[in-house]
N, CA, C and O atoms as a DFTB+ gen file, in Angstrom:
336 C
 N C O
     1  1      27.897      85.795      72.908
     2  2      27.194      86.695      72.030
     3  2      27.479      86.287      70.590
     4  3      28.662      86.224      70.255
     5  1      26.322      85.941      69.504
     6  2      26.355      86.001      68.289
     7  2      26.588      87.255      67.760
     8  3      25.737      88.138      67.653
     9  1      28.226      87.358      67.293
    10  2      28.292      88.438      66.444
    11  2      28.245      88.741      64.840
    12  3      28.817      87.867      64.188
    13  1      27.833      89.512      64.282
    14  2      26.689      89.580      62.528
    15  2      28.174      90.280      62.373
    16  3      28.787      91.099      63.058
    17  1      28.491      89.499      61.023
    18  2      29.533      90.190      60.364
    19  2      29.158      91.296      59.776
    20  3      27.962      91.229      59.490
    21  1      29.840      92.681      59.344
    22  2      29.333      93.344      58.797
    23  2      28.321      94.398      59.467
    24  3      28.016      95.536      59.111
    25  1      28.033      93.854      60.231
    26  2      27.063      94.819      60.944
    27  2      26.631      95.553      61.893
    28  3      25.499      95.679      62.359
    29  1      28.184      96.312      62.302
    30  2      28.312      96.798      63.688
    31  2      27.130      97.762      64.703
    32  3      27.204      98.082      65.890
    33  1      26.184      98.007      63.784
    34  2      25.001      98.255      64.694
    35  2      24.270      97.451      65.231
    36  3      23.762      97.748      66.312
    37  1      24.018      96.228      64.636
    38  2      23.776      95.150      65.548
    39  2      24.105      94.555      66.470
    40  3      23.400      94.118      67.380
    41  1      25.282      94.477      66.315
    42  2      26.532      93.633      67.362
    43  2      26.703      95.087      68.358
    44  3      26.759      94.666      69.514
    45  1      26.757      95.877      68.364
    46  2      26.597      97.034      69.509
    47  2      25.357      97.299      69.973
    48  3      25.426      98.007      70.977
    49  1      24.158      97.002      69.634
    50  2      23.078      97.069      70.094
    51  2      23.019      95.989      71.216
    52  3      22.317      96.058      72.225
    53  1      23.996      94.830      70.829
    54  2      23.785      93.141      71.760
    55  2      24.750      93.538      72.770
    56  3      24.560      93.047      73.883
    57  1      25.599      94.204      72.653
    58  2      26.462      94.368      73.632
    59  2      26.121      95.556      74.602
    60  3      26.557      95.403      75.743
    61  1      25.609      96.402      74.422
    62  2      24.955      97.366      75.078
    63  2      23.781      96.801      75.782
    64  3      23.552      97.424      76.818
    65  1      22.601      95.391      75.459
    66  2      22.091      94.722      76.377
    67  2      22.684      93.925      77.337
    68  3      22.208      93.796      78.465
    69  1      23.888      93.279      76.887
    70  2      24.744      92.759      77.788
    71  2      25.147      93.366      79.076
    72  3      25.048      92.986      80.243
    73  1      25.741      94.666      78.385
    74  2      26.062      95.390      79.210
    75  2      25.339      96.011      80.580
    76  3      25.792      96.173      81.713
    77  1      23.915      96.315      79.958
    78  2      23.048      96.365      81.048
    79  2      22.745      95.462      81.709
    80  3      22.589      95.795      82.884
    81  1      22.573      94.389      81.502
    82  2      22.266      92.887      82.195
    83  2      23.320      92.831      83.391
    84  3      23.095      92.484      84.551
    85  1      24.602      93.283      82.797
    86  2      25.424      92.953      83.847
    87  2      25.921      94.024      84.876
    88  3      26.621      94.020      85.888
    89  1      25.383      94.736      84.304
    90  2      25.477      96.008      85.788
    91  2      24.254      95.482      86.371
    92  3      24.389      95.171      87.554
    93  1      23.183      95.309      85.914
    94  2      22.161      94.771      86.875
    95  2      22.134      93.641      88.063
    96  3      21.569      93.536      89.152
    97  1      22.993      92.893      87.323
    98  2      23.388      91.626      88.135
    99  2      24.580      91.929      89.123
   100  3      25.042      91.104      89.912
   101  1      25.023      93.266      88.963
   102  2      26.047      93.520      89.463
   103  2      27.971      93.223      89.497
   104  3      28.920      93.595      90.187
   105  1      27.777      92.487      88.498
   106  2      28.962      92.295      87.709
   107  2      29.850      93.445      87.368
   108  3      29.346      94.422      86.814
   109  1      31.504      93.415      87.728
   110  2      32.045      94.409      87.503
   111  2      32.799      94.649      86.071
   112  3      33.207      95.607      85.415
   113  1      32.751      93.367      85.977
   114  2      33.293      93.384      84.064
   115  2      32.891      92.349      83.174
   116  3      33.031      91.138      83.342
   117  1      32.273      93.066      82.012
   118  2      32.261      91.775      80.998
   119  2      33.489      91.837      79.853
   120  3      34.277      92.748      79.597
   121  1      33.318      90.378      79.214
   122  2      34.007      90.271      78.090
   123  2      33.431      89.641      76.827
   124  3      32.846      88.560      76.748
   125  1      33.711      90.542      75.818
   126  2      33.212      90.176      74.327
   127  2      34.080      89.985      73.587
   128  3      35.203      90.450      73.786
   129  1      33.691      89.050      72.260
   130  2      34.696      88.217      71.252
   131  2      35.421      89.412      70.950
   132  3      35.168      90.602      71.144
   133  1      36.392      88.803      70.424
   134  2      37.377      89.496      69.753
   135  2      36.770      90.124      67.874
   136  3      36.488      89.417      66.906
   137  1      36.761      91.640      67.990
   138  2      36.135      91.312      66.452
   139  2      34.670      91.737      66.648
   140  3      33.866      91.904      65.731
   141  1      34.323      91.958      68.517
   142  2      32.707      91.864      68.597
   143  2      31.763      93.495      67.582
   144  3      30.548      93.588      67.408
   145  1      32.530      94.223      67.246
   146  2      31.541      95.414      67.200
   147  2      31.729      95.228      65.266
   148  3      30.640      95.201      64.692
   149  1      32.735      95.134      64.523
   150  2      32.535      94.341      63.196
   151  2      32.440      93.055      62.710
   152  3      32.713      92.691      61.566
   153  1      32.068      92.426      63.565
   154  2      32.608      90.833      62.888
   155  2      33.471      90.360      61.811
   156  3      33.941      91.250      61.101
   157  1      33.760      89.251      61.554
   158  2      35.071      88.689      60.901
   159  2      34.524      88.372      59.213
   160  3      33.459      88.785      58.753
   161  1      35.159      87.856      58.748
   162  2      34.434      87.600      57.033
   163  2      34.201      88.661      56.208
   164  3      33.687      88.558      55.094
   165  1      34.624      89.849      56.804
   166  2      34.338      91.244      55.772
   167  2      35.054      91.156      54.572
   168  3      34.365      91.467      53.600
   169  1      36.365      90.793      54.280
   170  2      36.631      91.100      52.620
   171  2      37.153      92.507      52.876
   172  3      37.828      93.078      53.732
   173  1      36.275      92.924      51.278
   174  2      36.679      94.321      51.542
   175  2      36.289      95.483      52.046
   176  3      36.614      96.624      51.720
   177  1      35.381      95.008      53.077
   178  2      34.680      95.497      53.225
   179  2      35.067      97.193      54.268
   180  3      34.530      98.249      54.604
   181  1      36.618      96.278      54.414
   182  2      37.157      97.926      55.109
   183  2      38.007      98.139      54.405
   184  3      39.044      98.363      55.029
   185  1      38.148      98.206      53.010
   186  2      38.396      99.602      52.234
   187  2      37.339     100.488      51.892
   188  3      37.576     101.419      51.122
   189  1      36.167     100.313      52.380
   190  2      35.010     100.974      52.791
   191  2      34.771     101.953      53.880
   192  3      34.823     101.716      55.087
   193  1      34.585     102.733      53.481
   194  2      35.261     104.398      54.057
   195  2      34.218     104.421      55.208
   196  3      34.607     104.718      56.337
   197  1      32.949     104.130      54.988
   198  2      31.624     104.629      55.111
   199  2      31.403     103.663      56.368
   200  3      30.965     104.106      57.430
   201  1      31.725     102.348      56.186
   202  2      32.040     101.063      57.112
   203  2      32.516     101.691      58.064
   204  3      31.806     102.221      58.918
   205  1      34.054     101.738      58.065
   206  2      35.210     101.966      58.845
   207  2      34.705     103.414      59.569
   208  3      34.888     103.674      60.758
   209  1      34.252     104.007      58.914
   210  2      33.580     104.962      60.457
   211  2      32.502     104.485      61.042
   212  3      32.414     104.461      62.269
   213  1      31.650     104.092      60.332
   214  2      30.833     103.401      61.732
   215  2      30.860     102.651      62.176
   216  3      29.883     102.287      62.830
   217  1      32.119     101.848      62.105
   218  2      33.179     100.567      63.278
   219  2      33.533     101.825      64.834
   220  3      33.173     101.752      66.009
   221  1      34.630     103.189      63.856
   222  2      34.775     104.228      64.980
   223  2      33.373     104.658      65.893
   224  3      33.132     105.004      67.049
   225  1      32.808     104.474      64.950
   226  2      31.463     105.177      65.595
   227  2      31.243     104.493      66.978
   228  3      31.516     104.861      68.121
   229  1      30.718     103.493      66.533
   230  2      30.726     102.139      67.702
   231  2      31.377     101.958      68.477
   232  3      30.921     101.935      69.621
   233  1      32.786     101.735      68.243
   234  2      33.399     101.779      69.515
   235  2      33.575     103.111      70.311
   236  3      34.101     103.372      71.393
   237  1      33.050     103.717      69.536
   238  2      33.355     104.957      70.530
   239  2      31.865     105.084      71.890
   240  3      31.805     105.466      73.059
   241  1      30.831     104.497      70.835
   242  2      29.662     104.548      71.984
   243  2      29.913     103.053      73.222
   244  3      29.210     102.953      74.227
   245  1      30.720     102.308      72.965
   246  2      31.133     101.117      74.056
   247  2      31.815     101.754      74.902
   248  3      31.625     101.589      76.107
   249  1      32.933     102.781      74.320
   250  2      34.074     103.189      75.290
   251  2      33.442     104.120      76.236
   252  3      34.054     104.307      77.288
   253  1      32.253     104.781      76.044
   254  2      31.346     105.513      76.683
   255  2      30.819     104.664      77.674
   256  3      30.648     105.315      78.704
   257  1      30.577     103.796      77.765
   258  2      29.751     102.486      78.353
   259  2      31.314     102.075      79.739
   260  3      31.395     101.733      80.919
   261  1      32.292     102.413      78.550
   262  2      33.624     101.372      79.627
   263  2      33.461     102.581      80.763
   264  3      33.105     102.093      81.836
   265  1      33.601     103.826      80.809
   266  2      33.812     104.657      82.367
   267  2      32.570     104.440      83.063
   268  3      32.433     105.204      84.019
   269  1      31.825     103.805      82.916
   270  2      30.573     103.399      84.081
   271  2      30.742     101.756      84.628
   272  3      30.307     101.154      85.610
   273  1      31.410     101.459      83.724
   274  2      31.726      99.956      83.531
   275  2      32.472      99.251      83.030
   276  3      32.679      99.573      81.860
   277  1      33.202      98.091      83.475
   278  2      34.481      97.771      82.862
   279  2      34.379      96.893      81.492
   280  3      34.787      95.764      81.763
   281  1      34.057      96.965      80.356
   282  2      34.293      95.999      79.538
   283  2      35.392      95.816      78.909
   284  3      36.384      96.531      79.057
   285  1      35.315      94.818      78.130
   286  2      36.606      94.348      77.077
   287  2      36.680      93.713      75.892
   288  3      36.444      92.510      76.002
   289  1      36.883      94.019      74.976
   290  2      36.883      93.000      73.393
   291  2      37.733      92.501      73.152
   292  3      38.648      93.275      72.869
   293  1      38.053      91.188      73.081
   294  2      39.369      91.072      73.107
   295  2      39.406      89.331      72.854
   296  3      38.548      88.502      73.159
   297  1      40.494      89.174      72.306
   298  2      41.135      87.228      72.475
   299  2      41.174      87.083      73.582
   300  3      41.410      87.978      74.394
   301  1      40.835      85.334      73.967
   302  2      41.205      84.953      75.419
   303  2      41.939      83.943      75.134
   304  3      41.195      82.981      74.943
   305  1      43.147      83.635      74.992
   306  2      43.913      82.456      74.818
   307  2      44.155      81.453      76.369
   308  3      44.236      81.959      77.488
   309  1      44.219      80.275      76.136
   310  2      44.584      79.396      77.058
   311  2      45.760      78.910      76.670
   312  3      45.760      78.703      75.457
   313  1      47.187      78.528      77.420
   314  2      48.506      78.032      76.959
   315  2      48.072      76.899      77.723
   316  3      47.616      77.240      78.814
   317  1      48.058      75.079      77.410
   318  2      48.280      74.430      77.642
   319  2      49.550      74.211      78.294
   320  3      50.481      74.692      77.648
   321  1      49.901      73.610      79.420
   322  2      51.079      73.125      80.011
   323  2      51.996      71.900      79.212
   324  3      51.656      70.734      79.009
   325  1      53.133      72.509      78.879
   326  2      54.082      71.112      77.918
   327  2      54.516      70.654      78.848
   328  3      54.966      70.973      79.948
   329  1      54.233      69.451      77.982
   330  2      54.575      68.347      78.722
   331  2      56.463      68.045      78.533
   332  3      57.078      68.355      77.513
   333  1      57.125      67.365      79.813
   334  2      58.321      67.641      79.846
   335  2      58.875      66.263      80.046
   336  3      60.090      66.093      80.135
């Protein structure tokens, strides 16, 4: 998913199609970027009062979405195996 910095009604609108796609397909969980419902590059943009609630806003309509369905926002790290 292309996530729009700044613009958490967008990026929750994409994830809420996702979301349906994948209950359709029958999928029991998806996963979205880390960062997916504000995107990254904001500045100051969250000492912005007005922002920062409708980040809450948003996630609050996903977390609505998570008890029908499992999603997740989140980092996915891979640890390479050292070599010994």
């Amino acid at each position: 998913m292309e996530v729009v910095p700044g613009h958490p009604d967008i990026n929750v609108k994409k994830m809420l199609a996702e979301i349906k796609k994948a209950r359709a397909a029958g999928d029991e969980m998806i996963v979205f970027p880390e960062m997916a419902v504000p995107g990254y590059l904001l500045g100051d943009e969250w000492e912005n009062t007005a922002f920062v609630k409708d980040c809450y806003h948003y996630n609050a309509v996903i977390k609505k979405c998570h008890t029908r369905h499992r999603s997740c926002v989140g980092e996915c790290r891979y640890r390479y195996p050292t070599k010994k």
